[in-house]
MIZAPA-894916 format. One record per residue (C-alpha): residue in one letter; x, y, z. Coordinates in pm, whole numbers. Layout:
N
+---+--------+--------+--------+
! r !     c1 !     c2 !     c3 !
+---+--------+--------+--------+
! A !      X !      Y !      Z !
...
+---+--------+--------+--------+
***
This chain:
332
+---+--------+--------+--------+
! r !     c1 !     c2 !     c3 !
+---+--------+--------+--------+
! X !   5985 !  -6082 !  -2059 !
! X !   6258 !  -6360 !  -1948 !
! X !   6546 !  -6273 !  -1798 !
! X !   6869 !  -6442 !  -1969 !
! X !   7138 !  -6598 !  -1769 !
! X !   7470 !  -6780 !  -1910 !
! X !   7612 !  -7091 !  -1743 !
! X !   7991 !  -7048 !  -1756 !
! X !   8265 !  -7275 !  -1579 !
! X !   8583 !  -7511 !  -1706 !
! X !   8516 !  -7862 !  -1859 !
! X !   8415 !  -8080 !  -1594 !
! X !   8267 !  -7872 !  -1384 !
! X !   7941 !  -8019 !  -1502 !
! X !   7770 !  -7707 !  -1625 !
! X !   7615 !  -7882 !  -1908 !
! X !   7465 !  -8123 !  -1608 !
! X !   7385 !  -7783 !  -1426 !
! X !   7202 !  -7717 !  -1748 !
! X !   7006 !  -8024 !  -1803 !
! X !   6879 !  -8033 !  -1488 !
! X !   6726 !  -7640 !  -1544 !
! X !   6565 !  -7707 !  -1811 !
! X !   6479 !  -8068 !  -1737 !
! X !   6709 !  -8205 !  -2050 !
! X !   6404 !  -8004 !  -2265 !
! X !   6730 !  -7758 !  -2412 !
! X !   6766 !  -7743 !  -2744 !
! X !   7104 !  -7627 !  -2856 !
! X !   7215 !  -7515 !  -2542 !
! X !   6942 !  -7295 !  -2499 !
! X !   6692 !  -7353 !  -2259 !
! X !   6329 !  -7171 !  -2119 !
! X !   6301 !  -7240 !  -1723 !
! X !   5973 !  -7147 !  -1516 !
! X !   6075 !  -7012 !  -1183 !
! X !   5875 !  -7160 !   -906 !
! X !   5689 !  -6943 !   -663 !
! X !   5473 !  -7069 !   -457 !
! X !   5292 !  -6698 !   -424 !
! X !   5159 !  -6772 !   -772 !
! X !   5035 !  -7095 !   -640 !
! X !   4794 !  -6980 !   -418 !
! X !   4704 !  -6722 !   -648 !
! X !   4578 !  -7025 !   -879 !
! X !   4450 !  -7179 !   -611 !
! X !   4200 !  -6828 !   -526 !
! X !   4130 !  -6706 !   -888 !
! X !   4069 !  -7011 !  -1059 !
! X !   4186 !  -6901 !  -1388 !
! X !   4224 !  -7057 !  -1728 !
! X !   4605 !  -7046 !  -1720 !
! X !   4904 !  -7001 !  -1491 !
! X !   5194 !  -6859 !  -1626 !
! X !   5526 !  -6830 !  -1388 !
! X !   5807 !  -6596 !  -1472 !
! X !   6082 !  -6724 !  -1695 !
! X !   6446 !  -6749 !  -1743 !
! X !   6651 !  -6833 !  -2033 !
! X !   6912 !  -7081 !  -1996 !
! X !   7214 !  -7046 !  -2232 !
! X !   7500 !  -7356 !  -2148 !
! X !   7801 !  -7207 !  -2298 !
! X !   8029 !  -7387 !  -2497 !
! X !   8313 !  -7518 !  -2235 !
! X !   8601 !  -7563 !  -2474 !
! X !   8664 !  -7234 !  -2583 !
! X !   8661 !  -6941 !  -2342 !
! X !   8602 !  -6668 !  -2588 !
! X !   8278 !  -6837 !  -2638 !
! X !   8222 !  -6857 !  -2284 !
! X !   8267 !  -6495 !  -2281 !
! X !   8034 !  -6453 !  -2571 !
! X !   7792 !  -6585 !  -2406 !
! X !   7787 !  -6419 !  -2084 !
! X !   7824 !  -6074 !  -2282 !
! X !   7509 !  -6098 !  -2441 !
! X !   7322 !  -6275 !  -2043 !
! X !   7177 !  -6081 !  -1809 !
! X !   7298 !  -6274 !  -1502 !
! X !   7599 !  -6511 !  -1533 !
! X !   7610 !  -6897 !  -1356 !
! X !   7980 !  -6976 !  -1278 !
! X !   8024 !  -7322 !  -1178 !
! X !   8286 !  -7470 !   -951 !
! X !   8336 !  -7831 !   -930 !
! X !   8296 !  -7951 !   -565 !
! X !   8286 !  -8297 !   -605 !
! X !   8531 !  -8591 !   -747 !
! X !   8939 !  -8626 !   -673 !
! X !   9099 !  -8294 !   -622 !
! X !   8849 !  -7993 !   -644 !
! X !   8965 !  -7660 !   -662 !
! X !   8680 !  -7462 !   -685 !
! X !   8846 !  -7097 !   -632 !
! X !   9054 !  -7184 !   -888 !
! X !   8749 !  -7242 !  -1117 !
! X !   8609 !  -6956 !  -1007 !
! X !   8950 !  -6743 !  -1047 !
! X !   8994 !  -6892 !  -1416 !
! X !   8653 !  -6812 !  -1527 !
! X !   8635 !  -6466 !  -1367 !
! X !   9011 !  -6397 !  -1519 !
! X !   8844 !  -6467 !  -1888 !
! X !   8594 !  -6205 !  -1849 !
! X !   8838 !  -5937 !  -1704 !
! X !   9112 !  -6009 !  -1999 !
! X !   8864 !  -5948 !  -2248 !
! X !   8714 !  -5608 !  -2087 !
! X !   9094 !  -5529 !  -2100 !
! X !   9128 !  -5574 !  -2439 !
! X !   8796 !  -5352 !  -2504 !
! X !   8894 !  -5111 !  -2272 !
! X !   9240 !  -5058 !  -2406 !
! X !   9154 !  -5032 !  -2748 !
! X !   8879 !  -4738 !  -2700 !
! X !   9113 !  -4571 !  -2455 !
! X !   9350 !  -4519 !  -2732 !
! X !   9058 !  -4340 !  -2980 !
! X !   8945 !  -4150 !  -2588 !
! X !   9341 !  -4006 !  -2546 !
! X !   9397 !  -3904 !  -2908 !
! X !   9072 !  -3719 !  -2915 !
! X !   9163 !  -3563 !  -2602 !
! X !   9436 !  -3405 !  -2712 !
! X !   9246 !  -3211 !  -2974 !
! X !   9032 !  -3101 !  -2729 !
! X !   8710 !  -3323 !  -2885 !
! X !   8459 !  -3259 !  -2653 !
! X !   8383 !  -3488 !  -2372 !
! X !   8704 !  -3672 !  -2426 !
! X !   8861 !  -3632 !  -2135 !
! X !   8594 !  -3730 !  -1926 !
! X !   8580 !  -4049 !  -2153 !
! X !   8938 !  -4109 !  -2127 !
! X !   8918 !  -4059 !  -1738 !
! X !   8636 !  -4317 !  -1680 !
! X !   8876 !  -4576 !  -1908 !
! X !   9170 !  -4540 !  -1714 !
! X !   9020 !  -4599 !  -1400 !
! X !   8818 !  -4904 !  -1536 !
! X !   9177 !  -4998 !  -1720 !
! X !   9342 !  -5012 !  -1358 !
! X !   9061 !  -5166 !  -1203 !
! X !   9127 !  -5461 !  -1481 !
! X !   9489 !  -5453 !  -1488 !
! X !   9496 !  -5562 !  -1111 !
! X !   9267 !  -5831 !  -1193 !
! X !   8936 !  -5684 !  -1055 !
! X !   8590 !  -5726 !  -1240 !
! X !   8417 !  -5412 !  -1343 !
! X !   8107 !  -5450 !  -1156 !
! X !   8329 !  -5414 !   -840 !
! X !   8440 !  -5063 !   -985 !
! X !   8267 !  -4758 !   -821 !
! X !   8110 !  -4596 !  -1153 !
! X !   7809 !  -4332 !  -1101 !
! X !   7566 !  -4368 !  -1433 !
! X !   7718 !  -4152 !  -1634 !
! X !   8081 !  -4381 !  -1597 !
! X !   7827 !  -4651 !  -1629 !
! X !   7713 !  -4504 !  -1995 !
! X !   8088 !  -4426 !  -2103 !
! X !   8159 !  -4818 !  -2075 !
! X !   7815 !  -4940 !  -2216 !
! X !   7934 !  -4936 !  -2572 !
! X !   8188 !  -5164 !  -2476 !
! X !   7953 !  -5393 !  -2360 !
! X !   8148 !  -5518 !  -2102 !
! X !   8095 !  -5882 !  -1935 !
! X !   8295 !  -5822 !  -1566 !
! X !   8028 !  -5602 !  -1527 !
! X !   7737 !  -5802 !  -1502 !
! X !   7603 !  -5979 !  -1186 !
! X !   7735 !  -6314 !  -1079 !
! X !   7604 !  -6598 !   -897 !
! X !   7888 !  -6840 !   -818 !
! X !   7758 !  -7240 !   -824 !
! X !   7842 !  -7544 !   -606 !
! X !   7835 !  -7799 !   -813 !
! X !   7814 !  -8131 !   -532 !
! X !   7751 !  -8432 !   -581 !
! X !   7508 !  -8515 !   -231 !
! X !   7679 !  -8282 !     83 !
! X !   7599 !  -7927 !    100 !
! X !   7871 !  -7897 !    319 !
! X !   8148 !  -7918 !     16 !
! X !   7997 !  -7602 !   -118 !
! X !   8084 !  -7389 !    169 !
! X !   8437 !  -7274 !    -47 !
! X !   8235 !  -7156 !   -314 !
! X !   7972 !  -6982 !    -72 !
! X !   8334 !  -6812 !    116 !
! X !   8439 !  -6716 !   -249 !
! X !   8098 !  -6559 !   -323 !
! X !   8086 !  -6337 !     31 !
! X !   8441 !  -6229 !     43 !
! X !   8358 !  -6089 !   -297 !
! X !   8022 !  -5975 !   -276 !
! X !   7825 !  -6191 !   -514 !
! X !   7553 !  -6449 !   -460 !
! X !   7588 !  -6823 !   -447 !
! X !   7409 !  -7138 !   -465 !
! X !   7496 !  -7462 !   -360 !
! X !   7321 !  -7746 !   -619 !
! X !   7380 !  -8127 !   -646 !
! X !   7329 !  -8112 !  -1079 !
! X !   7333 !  -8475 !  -1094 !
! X !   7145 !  -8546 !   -810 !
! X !   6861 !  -8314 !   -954 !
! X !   6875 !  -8470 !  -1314 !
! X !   6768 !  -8772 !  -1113 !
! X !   6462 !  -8619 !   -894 !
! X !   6326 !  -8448 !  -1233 !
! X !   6210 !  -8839 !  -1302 !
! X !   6016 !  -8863 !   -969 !
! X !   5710 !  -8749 !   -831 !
! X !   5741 !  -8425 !   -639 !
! X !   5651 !  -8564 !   -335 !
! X !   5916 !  -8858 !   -341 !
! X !   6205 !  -8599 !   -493 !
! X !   6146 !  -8395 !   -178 !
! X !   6165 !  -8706 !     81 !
! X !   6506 !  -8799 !   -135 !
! X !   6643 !  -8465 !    -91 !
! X !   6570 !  -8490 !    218 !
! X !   6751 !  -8776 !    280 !
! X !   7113 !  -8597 !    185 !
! X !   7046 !  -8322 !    419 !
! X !   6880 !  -8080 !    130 !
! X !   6602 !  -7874 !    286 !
! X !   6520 !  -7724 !    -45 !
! X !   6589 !  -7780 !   -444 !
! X !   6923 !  -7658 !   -546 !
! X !   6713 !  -7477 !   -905 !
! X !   6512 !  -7289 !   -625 !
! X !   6840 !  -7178 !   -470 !
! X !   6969 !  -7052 !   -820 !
! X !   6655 !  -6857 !   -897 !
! X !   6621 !  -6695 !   -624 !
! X !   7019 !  -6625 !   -609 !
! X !   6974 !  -6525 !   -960 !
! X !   6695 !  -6269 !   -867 !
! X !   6879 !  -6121 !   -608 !
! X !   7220 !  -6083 !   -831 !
! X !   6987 !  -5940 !  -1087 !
! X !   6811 !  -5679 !   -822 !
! X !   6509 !  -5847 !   -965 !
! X !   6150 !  -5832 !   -823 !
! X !   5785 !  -6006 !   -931 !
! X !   5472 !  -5858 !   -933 !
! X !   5180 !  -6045 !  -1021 !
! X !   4895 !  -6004 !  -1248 !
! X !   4587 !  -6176 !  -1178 !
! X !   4226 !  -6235 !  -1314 !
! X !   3977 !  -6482 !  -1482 !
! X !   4156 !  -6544 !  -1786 !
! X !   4576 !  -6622 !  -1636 !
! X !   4743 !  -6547 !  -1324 !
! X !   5089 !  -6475 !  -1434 !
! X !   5412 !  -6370 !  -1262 !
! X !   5636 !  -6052 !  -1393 !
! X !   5965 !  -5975 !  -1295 !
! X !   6071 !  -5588 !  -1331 !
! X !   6399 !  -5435 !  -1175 !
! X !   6397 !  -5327 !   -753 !
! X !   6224 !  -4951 !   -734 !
! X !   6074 !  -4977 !  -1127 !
! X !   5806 !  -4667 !  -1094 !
! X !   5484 !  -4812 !  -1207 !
! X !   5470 !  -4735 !  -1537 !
! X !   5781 !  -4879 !  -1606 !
! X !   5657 !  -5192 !  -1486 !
! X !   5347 !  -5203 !  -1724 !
! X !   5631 !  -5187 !  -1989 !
! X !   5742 !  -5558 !  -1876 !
! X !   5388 !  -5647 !  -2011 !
! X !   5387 !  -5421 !  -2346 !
! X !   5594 !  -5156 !  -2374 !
! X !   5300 !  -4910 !  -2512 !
! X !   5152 !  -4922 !  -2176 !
! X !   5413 !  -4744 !  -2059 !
! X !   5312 !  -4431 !  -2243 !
! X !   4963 !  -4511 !  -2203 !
! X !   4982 !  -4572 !  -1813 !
! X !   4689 !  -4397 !  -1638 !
! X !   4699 !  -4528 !  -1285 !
! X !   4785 !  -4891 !  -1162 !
! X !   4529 !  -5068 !   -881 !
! X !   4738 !  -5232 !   -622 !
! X !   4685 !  -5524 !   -374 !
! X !   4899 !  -5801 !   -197 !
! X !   4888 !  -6130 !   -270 !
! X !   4731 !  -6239 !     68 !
! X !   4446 !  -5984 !     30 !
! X !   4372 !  -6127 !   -282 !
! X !   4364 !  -6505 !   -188 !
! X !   4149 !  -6420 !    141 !
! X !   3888 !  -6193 !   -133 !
! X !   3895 !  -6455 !   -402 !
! X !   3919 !  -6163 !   -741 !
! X !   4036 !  -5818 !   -815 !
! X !   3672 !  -5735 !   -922 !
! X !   3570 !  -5816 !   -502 !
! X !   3837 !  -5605 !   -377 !
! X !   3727 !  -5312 !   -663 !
! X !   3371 !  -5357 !   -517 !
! X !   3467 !  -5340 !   -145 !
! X !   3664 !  -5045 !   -208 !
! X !   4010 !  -5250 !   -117 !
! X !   4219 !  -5177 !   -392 !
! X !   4487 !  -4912 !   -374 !
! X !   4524 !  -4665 !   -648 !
! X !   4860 !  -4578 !   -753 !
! X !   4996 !  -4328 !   -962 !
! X !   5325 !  -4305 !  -1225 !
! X !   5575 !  -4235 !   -891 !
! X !   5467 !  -4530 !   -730 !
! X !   5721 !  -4759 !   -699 !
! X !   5614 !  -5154 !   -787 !
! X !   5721 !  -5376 !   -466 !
! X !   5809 !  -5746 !   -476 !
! X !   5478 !  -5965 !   -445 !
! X !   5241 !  -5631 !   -525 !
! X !   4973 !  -5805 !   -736 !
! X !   4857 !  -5498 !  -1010 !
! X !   4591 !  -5428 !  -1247 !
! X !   4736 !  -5140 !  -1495 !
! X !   4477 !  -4878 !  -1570 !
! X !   4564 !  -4765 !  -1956 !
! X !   4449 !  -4531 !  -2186 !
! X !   4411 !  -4542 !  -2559 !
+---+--------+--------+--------+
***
């Protein structure tokens, strides 16, 4: 499982940069496969010893920036959208990037909206049943877009949730707003206002600057970043911003053969989980054994915890917690 996000933003605001330096300029066609780093899976390596280490992934689509109904394309069919504001160079108005690219997405929910609202109404008035209701949930989400509002700051309980999935709406889906800098944090903090004062996630990169640091050794790119004041990588920023938008969690699997990392959504009940891997397992789920990564790295295997009597034995109501490290029990 990968989780998909869409890079979205105006021309110039060096998204395609944004994506080049994701993916390491190894896209192909504007699509791009990105490992997330974790450094829990690390040590994991470092204790098992195993034949392979495979991270959790994320697909990378860099959406075409001349035409914004492709732009909206592309974030319909994303899991977690990438907006990109321009920080950098004469003249940046990065709200206003923001505002345009968030205004896209809301006039085509409109249009969506509007159009199935008509069918909802008529068949309300013949009494079809569940109409109403239908209709009810669209002219609230209608409102909600006519004053320029996305949808996934609406108020909608599952079932309002359902009546709009058909639509598949785009304002709906989590956000991470981007600082695109060129080499000061510091002239991302608009973008990082924009994202609190409506309740998103942000992340402040230098895409330019990180096209660059792909070329050096790791040790050198961190003493560089250093050197403009970056504590961190800007891609680690946007993962992790990207799991959090996503309510996104990783468990990890671990033995011999691969250590790998999984991501599954925040409270996924076990079996659930085992579905990230194969989704027959989630049928076939017996019982799931359940460490932490530290217990792991300090025993050295799953098989020495089994043997000391260490592992915990969950159930299908347990629910999977970030950095749980799990071996699914499943029948035939």
């Amino acid at each position: 499982m990968s989780v998909s996000v869409a890079i979205v933003g105006p021309p110039g605001s060096g998204k395609t940069t944004l994506f080049n330096a994701l993916t390491g300029g190894r896209g192909s066609g504007g699509i791009g496969m990105v490992d997330v780093p974790d450094e829990r899976l690390d040590r994991l390596e470092i204790a098992v010893q195993p034949k392979k280490r495979t991270y959790a992934q994320v697909r990378v689509a860099d959406a075409p920036a001349g035409s914004r109904a492709q732009q909206v394309a592309a974030a319909r069919e994303a899991d977690v959208i990438l907006a990109v504001a321009r920080c950098f160079g004469p003249d940046p108005d990065p709200a206003g990037d923001l505002e345009t690219t968030g205004l896209d997405m809301v006039l085509a929910d409109l249009a969506s909206v509007e159009k199935r609202l008509e069918v909802a109404t008529k068949e309300a008035r013949i009494n079809k049943p569940g109409a109403a209701v239908t209709a009810e949930v669209l002219n609230r989400a209608k409102a909600h877009l006519d004053s320029g509002q996305p949808l996934r700051t609406l108020e909608l309980d599952p079932a309002g949730r359902e009546t709009l999935a058909p639509l598949f709406p785009v304002s709906i889906k989590p956000i991470v707003y981007v600082a695109n800098v060129a080499d000061s944090v510091a002239a991302g903090a608009p973008v990082e206002h924009y994202a609190f004062t409506h309740h998103a996630q942000s992340a402040v990169v230098a895409a330019a600057l990180e096209v660059e640091l792909a070329e050096l050794d790791p040790t050198e790119a961190t003493e560089y970043r250093a050197s403009y004041g970056l504590t961190e990588s800007g891609l680690a920023a946007i993962a992790r911003a990207v799991w959090q938008a996503g309510g996104l969690i990783t468990y990890f699997t671990a033995g011999e053969p691969e250590v790998r990392a999984w991501p599954c959504e925040d409270g996924a009940p076990a079996p659930i989980a085992a579905g990230v891997i194969h989704t027959d397992f989630i049928k076939k789920f017996i019982r799931a054994e359940v460490t932490s990564v530290d217990e792991l790295v300090e025993a050295g295997s799953m098989e020495a915890l089994r043997a000391a009597g260490k592992l915990r034995v969950e159930g299908r109501e347990y629910c999977v917690k970030d950095g749980d490290v799990i071996f699914f029990r499943i029948g035939g």
